[in-house]
N, C-alpha and C positions, 0 to 999 in steps of 0.2 A: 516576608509575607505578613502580612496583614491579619486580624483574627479570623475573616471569614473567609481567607486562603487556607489557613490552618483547619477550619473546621471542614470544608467541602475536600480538600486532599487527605484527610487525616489517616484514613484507612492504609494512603497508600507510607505516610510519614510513618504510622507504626512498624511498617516492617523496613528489617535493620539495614538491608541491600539498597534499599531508596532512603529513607529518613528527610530529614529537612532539606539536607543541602541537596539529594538527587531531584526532592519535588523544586527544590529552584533551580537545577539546572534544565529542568522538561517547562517549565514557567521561561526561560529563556532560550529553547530549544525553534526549528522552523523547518517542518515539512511540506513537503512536494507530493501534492496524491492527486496523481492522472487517474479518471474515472472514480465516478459516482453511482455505480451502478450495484452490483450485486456484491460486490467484494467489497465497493468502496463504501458500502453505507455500513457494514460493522467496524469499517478501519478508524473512519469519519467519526463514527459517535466513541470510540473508543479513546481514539487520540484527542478528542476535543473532550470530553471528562477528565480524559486524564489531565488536564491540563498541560498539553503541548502548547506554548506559546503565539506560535504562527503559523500557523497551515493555509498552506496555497492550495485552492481547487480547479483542476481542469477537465474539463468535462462541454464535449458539442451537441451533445443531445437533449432532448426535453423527454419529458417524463409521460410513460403513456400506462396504457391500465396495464397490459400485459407484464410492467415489469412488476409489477406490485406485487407478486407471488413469492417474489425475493430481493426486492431491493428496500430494506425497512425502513430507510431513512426518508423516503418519498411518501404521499397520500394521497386517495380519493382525491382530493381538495386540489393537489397541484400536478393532476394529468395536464398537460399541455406546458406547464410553466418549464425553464430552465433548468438539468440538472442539477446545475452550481447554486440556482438562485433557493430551490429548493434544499437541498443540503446547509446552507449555508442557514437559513431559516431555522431550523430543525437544530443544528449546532449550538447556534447562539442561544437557543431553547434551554437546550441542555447546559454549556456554561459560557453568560454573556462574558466574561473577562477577559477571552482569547482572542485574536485579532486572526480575521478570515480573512482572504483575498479571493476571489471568482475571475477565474477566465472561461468563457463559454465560447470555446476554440479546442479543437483538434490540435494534438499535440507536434510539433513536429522539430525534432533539434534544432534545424536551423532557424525560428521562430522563435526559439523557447528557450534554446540554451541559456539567456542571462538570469533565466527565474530558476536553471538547477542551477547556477554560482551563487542563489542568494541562499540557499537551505541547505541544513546539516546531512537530510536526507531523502532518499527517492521511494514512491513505494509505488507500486503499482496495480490499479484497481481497472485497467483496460482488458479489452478484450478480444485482440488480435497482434497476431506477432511485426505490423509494421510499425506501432506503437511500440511495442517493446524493444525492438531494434531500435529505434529512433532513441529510447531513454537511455537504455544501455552506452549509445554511443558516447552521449553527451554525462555519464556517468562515470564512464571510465577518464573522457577527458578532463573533467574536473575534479576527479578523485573522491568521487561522493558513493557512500554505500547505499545499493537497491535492493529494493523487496521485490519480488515479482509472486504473482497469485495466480491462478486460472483454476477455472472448471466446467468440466462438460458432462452432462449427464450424467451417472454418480461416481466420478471418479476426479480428485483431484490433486494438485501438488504449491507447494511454496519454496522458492529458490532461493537462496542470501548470497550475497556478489557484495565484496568488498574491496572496489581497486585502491584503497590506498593501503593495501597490503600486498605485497608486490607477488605473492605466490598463489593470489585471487584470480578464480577462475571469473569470469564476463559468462553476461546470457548469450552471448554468440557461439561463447566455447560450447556450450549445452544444445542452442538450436542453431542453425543457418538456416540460410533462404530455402530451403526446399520444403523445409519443414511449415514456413508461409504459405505453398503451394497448395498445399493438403490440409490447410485450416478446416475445423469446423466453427459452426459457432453453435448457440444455445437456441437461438431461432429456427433452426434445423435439425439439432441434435436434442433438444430440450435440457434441461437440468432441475438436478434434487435439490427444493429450496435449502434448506437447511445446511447442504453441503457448502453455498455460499457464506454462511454467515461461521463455519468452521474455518473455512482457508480463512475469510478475510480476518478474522478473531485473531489466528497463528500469525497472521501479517503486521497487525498491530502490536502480538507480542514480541512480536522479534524488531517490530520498531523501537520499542521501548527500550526492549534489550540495549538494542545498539546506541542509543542516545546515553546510557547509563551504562554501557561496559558491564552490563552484569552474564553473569553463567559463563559455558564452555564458550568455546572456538564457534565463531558468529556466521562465518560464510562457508564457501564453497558446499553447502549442505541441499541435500535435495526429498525435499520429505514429502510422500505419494500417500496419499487417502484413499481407500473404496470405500463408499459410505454404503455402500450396499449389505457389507457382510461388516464393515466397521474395521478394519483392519488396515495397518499401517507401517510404510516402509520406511527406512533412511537409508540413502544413498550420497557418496561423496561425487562432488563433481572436479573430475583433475583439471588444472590449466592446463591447454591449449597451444605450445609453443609455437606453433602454424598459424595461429588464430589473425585473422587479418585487422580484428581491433583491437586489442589488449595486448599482443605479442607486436 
């Protein structure tokens, strides 16, 4: 690293869990974050300060006033424009060093899967379970660990799925197709701005986590928010020996 790597990571190089060599390995680290929207705009500016080296964004939407209530990483200024293209803007604001990619495309494995083989990992900032099925799939096929985030009106959760552990549960193990059935979304159901920028916050930390092996046991964890009353659960999530993509 350079002095002015050393100076903009520094906070993170003083503590002893990261120090030099963890901030050069997040400096040659490459994320995958589907969606830019309410989860993805705290994950986005978190892992692009942090200095993650390559982050891929995908995102098919443009930005309208309605999201602005929670998606921070968007403005006034770029209602209409592209999620990715605004993100990506906003990113390089915060640290030009890292190298962005934009696809402003709808996610869908068999499209996409060559961009989960090029990253260390997947996080998920969408917001419907065909999306997530679709990452998952191609998650588990390449052996890449996922983030997954959601929330709906004030209650939320964050999932950790690591298939290159072989006793890792898949977000199939957790939802199937019926559970697509019965979606809501936030257009319908509304949601607690703030409650987005907590999941997507936990999503980012646990991304980092996982690029640097730090703290406990990383996956099969499943941790529920009511941000109404502020209270919080952790729950395990068991593999699936049935599960028709992971078993």
């Amino acid at each position: 690293m350079n002095d002015q790597q050393l100076l903009r990571y520094s906070r993170h190089i003083l503590l002893p869990q990261i120090d030099i060599k963890g901030q050069e390995k997040l400096l040659k680290s490459k994320a995958l974050l589907v969606g830019v929207g309410g989860l993805g705009s705290p994950i986005a500016l978190y892992l692009a300060g942090s200095g993650v080296g390559k982050i891929i964004l995908v995102d098919s939407d443009q930005v309208e006033l309605s999201n602005l209530q929670r998606q921070i990483i968007h403005s006034t200024q770029t209602v209409g424009t592209n999620k990715v293209d605004s993100a990506k803007n906003r990113m390089l604001a915060l640290n030009p060093e890292i190298q962005i990619e934009i696809i402003p495309a709808y996610f869908t494995s068999k499209e996409h899967e060559k961009i989960v083989e090029q990253v260390d990992i997947v996080i998920d900032g969408s917001d419907n379970f065909a999306t997530r099925f679709d990452l998952n799939v191609s998650c588990v096929r390449l052996g890449k660990p996922f983030i997954s985030g959601s929330a709906i009106r004030t209650q939320g959760q964050v999932a950790i799925f690591d298939s290159r552990q072989q006793d890792s549960a898949c977000y199939h193990c957790l939802y199937n197709e019926i559970a697509q059935e019965e979606e809501e979304t936030c257009a319908q159901s509304g949601v607690f701005s703030p409650l987005l920028g907590i999941i997507g916050s936990i999503q980012a930390a646990e991304t980092l986590r996982l690029l640097l092996n730090l703290g406990k046991k990383q996956y099969n964890r499943l941790l529920l928010i009511d941000a109404m009353n502020m209270s919080w659960q952790e729950m395990s999530i068991p593999k699936d020996l049935e599960c028709s993509v992971c078993s």
